[in-house]
N, C-alpha and C positions, 0 to 999 in steps of 0.2 A: 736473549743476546741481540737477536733484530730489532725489537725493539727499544733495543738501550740505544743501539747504532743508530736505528731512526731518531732518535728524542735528539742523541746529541748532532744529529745535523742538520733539526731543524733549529734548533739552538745556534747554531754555527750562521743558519741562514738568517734569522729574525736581527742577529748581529750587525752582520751585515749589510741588512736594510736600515738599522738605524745610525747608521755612519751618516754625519753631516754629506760627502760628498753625492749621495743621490740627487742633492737638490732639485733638476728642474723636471721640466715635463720630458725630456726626448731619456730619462732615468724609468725604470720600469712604473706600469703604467699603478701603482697602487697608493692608501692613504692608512696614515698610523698616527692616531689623536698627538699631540703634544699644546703645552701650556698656553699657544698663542695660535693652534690651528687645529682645533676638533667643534664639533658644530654645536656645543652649549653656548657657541659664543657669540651674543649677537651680533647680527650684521646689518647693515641694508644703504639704500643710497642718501646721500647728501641730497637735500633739498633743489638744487639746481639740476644737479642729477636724475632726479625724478622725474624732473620736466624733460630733461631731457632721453629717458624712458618712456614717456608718452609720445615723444615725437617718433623717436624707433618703433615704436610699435605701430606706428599710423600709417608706414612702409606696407603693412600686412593685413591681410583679409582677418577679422576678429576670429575663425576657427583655426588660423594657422600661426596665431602667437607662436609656436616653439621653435618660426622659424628666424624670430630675433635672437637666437642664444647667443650665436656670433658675436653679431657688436652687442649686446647687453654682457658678456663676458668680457669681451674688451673694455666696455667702461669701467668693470666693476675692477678689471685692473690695474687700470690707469688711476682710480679714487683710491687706490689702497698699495699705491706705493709699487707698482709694477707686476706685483705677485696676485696669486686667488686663494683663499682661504678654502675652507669647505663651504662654513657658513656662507660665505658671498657666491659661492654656486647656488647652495641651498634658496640662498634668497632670488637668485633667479631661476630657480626651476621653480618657484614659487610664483614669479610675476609672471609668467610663462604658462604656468597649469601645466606642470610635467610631473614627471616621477623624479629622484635629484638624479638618480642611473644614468636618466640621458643628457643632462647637463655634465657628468661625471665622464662621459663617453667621450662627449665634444672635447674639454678639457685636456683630455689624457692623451689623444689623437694629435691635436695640433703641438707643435714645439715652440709655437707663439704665444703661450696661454704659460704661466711660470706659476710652478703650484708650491715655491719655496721663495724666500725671498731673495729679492735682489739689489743692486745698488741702485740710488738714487738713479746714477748715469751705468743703464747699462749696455755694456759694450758687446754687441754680435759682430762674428768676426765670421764672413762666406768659407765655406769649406769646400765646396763644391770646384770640380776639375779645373776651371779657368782658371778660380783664383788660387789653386795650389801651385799651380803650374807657375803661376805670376808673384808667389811667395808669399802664401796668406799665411805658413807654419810660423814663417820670422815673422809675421807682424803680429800673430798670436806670442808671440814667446816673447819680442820686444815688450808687451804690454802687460802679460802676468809677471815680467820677471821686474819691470819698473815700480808694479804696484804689488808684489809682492805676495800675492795671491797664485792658488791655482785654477782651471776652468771653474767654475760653476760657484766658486767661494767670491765673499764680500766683503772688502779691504774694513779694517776696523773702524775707522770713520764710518763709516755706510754710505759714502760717493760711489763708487763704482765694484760691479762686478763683472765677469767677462766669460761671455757665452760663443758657442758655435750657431750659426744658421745654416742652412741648403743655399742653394742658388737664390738670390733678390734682381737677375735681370738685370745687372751689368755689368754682364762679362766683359764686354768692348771696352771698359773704364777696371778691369780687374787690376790688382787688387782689392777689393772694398770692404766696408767694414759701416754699422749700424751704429749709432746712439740715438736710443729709447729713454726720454729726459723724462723720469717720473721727477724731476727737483720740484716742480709748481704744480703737483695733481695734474685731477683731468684738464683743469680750466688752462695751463700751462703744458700739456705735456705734447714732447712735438717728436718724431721718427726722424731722422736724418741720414742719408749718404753721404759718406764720403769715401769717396773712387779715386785711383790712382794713387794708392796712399804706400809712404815706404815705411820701417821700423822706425824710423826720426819722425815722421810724422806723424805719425798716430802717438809717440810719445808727446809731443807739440801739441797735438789736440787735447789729450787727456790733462796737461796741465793746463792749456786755457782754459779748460770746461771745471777744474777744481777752481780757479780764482773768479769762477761765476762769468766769463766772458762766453760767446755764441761764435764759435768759428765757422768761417762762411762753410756750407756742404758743398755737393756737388766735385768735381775733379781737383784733386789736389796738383794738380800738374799742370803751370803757368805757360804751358806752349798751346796748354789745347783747348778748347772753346768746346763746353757740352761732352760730347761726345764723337767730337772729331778728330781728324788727326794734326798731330803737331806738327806748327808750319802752316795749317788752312789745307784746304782744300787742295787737289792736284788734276780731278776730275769731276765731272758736271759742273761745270762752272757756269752753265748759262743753265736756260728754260731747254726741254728734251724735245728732240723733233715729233710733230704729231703724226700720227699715225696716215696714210694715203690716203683713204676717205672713212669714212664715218662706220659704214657697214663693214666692219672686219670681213665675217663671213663673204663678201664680194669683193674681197683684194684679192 
């Protein structure tokens, strides 16, 4: 009897894992062969790529290769269309001299590292307290419900899909929201902010970026300059008085 109960809930679990929606890495941390992602499948990098494998690794003392896994995982994601294979670990824990475990570790760890595929253009959307506060749920909901998709899924064309990130550091400009352009590979592919953004806008971007146009990054809100406030400045308007003399300690 227990073990019927055990069988059918590991059954129930194995299920469960193979639901399209586990997709990306911040989905539990594990891997299950399928027809475009188990490690018979060759991998390795583009010729330009290579070379530029050699450069990254000329960053590091020849016994401490494994400490390029980082950006050699990031290239191998940006050559392959945003996502990581197994095989394209495998192949750098090969350039590397590692065991693939620790290239597997690295991986699984970061939620920058997508171990399912993504869209062309895809969309991170800050979850983090400033920008919930500042209404990152409606720009996340404006943007699934436009493209018709939900988190972690990739609209059928294969333009866009739409992820959650942590905090990226500017909260001063929250709302914000990420485009990861795998459309041109690695040789094209560029990370972008764009801050201050409402549910109208980030719909406005996502259709520029389908007709192949580059909407400028950076604040989407025409009063403010960087990350200042709208209107310009209101204080420090000159150079700061210097301090009485030189020797703090003797003031």
């Amino acid at each position: 009897m227990l073990a019927r109960l055990a069988a059918n809930r590991f059954n129930e679990i194995r299920h469960i894992f193979r639901q399209p929606s586990r997709a990306f890495s911040t989905a539990l941390n594990y891997h299950l062969d399928s027809p475009d992602n188990n490690p018979n499948l060759p991998w390795e990098f583009t010729e330009p790529n290579k070379a530029k494998v050699t450069e990254i690794l000329s960053h590091y003392p020849s016994n401490y290769k494994q400490s390029a896994v980082i950006p050699l995982l990031d290239l191998a994601q940006q050559q392959h269309g945003g996502w990581l294979p197994v095989s394209a670990m495998n192949a750098v824990a090969n350039i590397i001299e590692v065991p693939p475990i620790r290239v597997y570790e690295v991986a699984t760890f970061y939620s920058m590292f997508n171990r399912a595929k993504v869209g062309k253009y895809h969309l991170l959307v800050c979850g983090t307290t400033p920008c919930m506060i500042r209404g990152s749920r409606g720009i996340e909901e404006a943007l699934l419900k436009h493209l018709g998709v939900k988190r972690n899924e990739v609209t059928p064309d294969g333009l866009f899909s739409v992820g959650e990130m942590e905090c990226m550091g500017c909260c001063v400009n929250a709302p914000m929201i990420t485009v990861a352009d795998y459309s041109n590979g690695s040789e094209g592919y560029t990370y972008n902010y764009y801050e201050d953004v409402t549910p109208e806008k980030v719909v406005e971007i996502v259709e520029k970026l389908r007709k192949g146009e580059k909407p400028p990054h950076g604040t989407q809100n025409p009063l403010r300059i960087r990350s200042g406030p709208e209107g310009g400045n209101t204080t420090l308007l000159g150079e700061p008085k210097p301090p009485p003399c030189r020797d703090l300690d003797a003031c």
